[in-house]
Biopython code that builds the backbone (N, CA, C, O; Angstrom):
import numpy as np
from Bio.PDB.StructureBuilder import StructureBuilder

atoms = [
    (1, "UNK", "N", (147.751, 61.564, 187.317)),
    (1, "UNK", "CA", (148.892, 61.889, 186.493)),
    (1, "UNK", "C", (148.930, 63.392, 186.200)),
    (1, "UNK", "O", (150.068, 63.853, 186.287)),
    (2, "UNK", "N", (148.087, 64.172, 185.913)),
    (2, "UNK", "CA", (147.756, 65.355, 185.465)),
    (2, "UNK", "C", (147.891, 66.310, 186.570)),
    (2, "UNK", "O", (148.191, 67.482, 186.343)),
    (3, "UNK", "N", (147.707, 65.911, 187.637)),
    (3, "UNK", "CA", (148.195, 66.407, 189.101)),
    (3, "UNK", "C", (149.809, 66.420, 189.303)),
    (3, "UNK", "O", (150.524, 67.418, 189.391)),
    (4, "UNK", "N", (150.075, 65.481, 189.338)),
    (4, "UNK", "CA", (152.009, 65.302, 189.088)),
    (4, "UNK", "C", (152.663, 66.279, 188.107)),
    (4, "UNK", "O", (153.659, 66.987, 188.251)),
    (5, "UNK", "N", (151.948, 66.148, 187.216)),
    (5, "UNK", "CA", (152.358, 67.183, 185.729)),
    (5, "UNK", "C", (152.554, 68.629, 186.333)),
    (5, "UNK", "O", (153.557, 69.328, 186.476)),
    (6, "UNK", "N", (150.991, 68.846, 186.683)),
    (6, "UNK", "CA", (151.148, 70.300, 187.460)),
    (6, "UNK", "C", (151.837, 70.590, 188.455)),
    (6, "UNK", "O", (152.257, 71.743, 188.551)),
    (7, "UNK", "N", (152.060, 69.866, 189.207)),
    (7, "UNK", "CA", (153.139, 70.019, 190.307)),
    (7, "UNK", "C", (154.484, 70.711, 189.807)),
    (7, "UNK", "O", (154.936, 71.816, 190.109)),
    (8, "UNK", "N", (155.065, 69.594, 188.827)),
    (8, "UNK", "CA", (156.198, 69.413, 188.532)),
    (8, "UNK", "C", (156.001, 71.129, 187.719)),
    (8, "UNK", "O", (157.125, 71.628, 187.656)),
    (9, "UNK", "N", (155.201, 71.844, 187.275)),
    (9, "UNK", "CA", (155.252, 72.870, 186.433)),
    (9, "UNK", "C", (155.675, 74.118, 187.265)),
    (9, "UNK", "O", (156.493, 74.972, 186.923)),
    (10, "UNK", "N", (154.853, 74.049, 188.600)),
    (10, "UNK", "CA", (154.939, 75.006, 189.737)),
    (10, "UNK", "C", (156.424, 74.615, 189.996)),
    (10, "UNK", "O", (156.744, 75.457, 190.836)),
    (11, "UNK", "N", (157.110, 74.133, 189.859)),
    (11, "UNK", "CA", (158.685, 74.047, 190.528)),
    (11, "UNK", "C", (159.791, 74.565, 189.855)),
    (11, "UNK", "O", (160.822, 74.844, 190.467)),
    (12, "UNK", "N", (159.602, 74.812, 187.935)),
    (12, "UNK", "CA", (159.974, 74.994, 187.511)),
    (12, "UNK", "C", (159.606, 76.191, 186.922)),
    (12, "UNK", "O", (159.001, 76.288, 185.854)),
    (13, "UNK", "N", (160.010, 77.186, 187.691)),
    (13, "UNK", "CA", (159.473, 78.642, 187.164)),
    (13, "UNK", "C", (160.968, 79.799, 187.135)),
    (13, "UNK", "O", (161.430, 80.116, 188.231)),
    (14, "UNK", "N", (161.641, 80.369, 185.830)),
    (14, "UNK", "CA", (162.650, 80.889, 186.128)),
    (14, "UNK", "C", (162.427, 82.017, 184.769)),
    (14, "UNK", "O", (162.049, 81.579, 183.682)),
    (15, "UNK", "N", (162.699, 83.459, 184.973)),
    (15, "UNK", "CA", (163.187, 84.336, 184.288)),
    (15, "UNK", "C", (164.190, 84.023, 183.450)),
    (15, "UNK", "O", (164.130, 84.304, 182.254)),
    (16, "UNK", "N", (164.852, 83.624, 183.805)),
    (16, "UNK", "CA", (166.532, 83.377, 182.866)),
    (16, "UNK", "C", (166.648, 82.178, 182.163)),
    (16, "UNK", "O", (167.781, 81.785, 181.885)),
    (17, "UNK", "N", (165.436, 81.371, 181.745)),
    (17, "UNK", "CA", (165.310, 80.262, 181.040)),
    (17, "UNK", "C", (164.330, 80.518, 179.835)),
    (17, "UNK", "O", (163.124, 80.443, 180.072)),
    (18, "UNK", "N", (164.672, 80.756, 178.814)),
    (18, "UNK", "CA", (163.748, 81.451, 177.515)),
    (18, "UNK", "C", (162.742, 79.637, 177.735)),
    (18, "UNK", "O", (161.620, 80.129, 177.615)),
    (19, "UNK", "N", (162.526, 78.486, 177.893)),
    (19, "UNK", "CA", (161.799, 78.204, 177.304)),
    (19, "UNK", "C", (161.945, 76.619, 178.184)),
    (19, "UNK", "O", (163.097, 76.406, 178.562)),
    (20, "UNK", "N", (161.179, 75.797, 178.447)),
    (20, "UNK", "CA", (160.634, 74.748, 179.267)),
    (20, "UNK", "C", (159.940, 73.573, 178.528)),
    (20, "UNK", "O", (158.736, 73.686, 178.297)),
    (21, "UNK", "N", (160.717, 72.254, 178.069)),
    (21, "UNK", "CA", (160.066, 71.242, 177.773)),
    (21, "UNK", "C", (159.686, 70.158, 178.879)),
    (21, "UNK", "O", (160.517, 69.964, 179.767)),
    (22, "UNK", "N", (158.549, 69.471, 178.892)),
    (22, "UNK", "CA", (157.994, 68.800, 179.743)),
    (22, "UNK", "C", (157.913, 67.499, 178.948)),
    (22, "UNK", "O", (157.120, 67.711, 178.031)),
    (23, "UNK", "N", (158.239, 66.618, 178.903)),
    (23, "UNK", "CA", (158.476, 64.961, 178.828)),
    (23, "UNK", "C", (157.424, 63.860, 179.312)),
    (23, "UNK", "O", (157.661, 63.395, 180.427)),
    (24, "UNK", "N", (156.135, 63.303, 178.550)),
    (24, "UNK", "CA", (155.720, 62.321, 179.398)),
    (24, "UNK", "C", (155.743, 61.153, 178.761)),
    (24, "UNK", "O", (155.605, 60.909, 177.563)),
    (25, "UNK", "N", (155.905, 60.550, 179.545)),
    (25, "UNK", "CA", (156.145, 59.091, 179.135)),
    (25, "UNK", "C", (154.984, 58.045, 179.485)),
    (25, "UNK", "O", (154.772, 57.677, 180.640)),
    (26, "UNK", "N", (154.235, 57.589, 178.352)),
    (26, "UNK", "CA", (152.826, 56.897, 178.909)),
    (26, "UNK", "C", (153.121, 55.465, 178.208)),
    (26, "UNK", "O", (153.422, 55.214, 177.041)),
    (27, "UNK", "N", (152.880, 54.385, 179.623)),
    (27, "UNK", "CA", (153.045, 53.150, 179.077)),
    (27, "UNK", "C", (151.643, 52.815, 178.305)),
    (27, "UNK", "O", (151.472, 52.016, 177.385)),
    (28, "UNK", "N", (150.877, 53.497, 178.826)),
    (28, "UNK", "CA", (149.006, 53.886, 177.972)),
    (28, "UNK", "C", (148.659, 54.953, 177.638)),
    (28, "UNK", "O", (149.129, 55.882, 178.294)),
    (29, "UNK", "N", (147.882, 55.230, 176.709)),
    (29, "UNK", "CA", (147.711, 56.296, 176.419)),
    (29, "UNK", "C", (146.828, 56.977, 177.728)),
    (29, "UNK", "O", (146.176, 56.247, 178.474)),
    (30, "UNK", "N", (146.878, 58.242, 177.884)),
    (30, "UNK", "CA", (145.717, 58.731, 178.999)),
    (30, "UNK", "C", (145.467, 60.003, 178.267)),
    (30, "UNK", "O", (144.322, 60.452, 178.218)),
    (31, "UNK", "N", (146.496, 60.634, 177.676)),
    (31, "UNK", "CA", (145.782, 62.121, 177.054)),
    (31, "UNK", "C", (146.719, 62.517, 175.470)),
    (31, "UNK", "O", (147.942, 62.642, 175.408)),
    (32, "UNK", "N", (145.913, 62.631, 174.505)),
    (32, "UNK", "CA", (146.905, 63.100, 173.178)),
    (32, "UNK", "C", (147.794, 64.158, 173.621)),
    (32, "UNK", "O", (147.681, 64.740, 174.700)),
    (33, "UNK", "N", (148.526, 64.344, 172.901)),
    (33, "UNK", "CA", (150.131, 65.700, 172.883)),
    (33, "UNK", "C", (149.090, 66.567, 172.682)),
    (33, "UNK", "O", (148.840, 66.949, 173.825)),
    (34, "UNK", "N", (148.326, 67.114, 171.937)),
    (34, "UNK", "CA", (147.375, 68.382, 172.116)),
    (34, "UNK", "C", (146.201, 68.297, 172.776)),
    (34, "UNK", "O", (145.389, 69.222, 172.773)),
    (35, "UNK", "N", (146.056, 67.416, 173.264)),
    (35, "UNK", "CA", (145.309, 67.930, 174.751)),
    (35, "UNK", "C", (145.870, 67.542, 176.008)),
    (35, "UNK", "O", (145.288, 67.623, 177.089)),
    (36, "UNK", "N", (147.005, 67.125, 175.819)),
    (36, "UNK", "CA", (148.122, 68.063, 177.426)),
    (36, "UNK", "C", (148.632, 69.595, 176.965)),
    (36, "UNK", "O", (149.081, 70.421, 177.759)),
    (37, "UNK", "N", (148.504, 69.763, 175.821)),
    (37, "UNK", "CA", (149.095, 71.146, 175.713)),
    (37, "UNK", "C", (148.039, 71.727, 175.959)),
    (37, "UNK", "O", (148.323, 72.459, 176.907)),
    (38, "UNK", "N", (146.513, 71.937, 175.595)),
    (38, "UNK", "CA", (145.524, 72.581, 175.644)),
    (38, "UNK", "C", (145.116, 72.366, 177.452)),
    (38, "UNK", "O", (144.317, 73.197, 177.885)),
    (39, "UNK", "N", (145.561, 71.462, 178.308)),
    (39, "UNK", "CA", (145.570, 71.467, 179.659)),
    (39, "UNK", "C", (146.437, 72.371, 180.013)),
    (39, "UNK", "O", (146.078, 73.308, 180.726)),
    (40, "UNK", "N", (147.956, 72.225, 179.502)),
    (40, "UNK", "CA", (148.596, 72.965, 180.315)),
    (40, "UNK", "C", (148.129, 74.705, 179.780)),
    (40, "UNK", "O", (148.856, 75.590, 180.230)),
    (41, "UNK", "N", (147.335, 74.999, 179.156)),
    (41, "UNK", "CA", (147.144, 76.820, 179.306)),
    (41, "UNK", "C", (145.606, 76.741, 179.933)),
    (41, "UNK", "O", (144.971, 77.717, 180.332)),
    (42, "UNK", "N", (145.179, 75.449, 179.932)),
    (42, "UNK", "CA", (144.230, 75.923, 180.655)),
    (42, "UNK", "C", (144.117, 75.857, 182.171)),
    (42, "UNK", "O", (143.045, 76.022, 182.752)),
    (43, "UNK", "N", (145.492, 75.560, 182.907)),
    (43, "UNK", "CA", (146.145, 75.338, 183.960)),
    (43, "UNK", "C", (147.209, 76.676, 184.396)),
    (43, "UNK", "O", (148.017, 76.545, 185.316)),
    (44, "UNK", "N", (147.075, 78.049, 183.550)),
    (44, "UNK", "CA", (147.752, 78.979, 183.183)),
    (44, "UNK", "C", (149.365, 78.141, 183.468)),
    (44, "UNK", "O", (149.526, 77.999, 184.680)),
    (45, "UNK", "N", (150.132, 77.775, 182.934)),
    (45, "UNK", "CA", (151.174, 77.495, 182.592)),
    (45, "UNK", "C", (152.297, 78.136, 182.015)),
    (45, "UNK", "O", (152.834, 77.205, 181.415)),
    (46, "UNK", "N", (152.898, 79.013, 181.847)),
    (46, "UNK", "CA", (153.636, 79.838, 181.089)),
    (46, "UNK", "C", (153.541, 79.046, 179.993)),
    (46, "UNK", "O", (153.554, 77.831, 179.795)),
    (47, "UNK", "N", (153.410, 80.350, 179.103)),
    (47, "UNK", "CA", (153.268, 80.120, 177.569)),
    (47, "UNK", "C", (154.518, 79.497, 176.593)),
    (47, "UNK", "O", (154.399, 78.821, 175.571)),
    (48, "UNK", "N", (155.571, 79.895, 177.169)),
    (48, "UNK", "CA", (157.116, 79.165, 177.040)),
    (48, "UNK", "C", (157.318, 77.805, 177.104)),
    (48, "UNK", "O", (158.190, 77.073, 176.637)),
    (49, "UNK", "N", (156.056, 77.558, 177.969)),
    (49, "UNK", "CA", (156.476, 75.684, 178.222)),
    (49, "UNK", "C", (155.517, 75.174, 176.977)),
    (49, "UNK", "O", (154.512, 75.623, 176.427)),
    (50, "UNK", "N", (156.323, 74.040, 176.821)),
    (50, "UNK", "CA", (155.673, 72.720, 175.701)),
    (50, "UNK", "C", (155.835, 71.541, 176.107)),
    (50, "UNK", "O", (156.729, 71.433, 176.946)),
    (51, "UNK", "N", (155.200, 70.424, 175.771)),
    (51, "UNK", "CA", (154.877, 69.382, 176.003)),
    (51, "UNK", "C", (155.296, 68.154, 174.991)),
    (51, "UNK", "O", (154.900, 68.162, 173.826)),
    (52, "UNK", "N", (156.134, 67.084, 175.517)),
    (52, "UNK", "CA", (156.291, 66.010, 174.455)),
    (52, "UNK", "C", (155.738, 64.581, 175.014)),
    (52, "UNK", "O", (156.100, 64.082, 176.080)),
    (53, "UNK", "N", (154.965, 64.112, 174.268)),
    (53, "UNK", "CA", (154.359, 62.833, 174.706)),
    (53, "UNK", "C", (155.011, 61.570, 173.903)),
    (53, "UNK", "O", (155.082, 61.485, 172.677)),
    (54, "UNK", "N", (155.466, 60.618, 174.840)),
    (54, "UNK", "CA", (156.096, 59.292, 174.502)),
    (54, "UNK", "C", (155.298, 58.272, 174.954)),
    (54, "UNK", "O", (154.641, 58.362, 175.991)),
    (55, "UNK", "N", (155.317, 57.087, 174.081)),
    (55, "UNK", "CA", (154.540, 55.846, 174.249)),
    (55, "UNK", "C", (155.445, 54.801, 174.836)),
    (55, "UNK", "O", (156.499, 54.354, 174.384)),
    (56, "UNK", "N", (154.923, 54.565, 175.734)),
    (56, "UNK", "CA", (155.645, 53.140, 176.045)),
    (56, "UNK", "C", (155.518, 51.778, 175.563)),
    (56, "UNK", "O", (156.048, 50.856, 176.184)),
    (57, "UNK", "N", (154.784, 51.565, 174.388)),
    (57, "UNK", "CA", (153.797, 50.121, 174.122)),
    (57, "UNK", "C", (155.101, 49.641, 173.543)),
    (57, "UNK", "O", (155.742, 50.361, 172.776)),
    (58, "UNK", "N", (155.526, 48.384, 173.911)),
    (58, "UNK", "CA", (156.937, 47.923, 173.801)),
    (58, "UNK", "C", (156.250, 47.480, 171.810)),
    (58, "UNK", "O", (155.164, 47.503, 171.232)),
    (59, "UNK", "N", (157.700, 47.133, 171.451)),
    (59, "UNK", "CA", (157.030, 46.755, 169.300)),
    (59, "UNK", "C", (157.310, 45.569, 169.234)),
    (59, "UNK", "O", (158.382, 45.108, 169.626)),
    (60, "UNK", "N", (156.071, 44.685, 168.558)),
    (60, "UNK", "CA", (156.333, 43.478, 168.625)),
    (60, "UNK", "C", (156.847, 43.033, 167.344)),
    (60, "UNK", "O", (156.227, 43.384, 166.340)),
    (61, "UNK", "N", (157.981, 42.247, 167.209)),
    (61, "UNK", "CA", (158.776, 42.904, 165.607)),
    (61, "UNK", "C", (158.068, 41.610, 165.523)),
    (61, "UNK", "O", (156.949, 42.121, 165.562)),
    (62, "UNK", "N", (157.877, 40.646, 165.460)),
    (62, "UNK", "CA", (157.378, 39.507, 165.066)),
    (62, "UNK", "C", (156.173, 39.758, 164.238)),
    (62, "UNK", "O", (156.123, 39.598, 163.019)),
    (63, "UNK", "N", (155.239, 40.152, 164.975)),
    (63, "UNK", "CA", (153.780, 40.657, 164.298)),
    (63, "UNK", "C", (153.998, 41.623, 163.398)),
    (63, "UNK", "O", (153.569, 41.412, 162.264)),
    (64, "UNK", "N", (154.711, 42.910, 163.670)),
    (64, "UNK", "CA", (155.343, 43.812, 162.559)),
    (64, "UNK", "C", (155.637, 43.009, 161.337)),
    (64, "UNK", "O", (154.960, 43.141, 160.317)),
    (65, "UNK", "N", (156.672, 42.150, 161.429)),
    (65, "UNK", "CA", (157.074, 41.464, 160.296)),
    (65, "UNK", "C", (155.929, 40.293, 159.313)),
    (65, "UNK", "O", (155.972, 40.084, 158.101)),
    (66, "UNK", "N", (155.070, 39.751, 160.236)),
    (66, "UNK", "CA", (154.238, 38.926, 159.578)),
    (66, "UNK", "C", (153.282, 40.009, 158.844)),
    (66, "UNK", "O", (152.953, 39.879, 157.665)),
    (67, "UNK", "N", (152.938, 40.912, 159.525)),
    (67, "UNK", "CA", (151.633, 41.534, 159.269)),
    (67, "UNK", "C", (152.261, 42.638, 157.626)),
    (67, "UNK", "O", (151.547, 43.277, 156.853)),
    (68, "UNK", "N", (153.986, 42.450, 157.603)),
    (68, "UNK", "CA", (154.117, 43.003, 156.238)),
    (68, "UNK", "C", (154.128, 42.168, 155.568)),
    (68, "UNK", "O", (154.576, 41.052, 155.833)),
    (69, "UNK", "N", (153.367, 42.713, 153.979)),
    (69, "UNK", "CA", (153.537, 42.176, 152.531)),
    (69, "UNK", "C", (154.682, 41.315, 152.225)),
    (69, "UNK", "O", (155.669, 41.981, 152.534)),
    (70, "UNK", "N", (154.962, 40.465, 151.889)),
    (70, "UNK", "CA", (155.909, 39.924, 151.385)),
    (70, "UNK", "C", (156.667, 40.908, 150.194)),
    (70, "UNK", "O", (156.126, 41.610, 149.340)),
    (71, "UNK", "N", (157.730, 40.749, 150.392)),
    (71, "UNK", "CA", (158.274, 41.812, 148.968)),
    (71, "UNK", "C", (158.853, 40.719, 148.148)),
    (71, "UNK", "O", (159.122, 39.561, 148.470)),
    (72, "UNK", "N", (158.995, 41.382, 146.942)),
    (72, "UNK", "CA", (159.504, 40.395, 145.633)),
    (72, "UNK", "C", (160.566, 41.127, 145.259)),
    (72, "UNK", "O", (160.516, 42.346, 145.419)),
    (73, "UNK", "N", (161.888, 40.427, 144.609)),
    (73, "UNK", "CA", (163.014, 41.231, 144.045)),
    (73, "UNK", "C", (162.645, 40.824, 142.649)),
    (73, "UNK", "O", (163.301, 41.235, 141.692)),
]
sb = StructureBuilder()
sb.init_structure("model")
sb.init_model(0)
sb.init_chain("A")
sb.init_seg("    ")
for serial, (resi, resn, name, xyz) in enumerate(atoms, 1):
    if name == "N":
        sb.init_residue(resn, " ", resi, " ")
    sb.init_atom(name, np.array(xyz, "f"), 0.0, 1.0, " ", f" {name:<3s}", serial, name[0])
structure = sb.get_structure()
């Protein structure tokens, strides 16, 4: 995955773009949001780019809902 990442970084290299977000989408976790960011400078990366990490773990409202307190009015 971290190979793909870098790829995709080398392709996107432009003067006339102040600034570069990168998007990953993990149906598992494989790396926290600050340590893909601490990869990507240690991958020299332009300093302009940032990193957003998304979870894929679908929400199970069922268990959500049991696992809350009952509320009282």
């Amino acid at each position: 995955m971290a190979d793909q990442v870098l790829a995709d970084t080398r392709g996107y290299t432009s003067r006339e773009w102040n600034s570069f977000i990168y998007v990953i989408y993990e149906t598992e976790r494989f790396r926290s949001e600050s340590q893909w960011r601490q990869f990507l400078r240690e991958c020299a990366v332009e300093s302009n780019a940032t990193i957003v990490v998304m979870s894929g773990h679908p929400v199970d409202r069922a268990a959500r809902k049991r696992a809350q307190p009952n509320k009282r009015l």
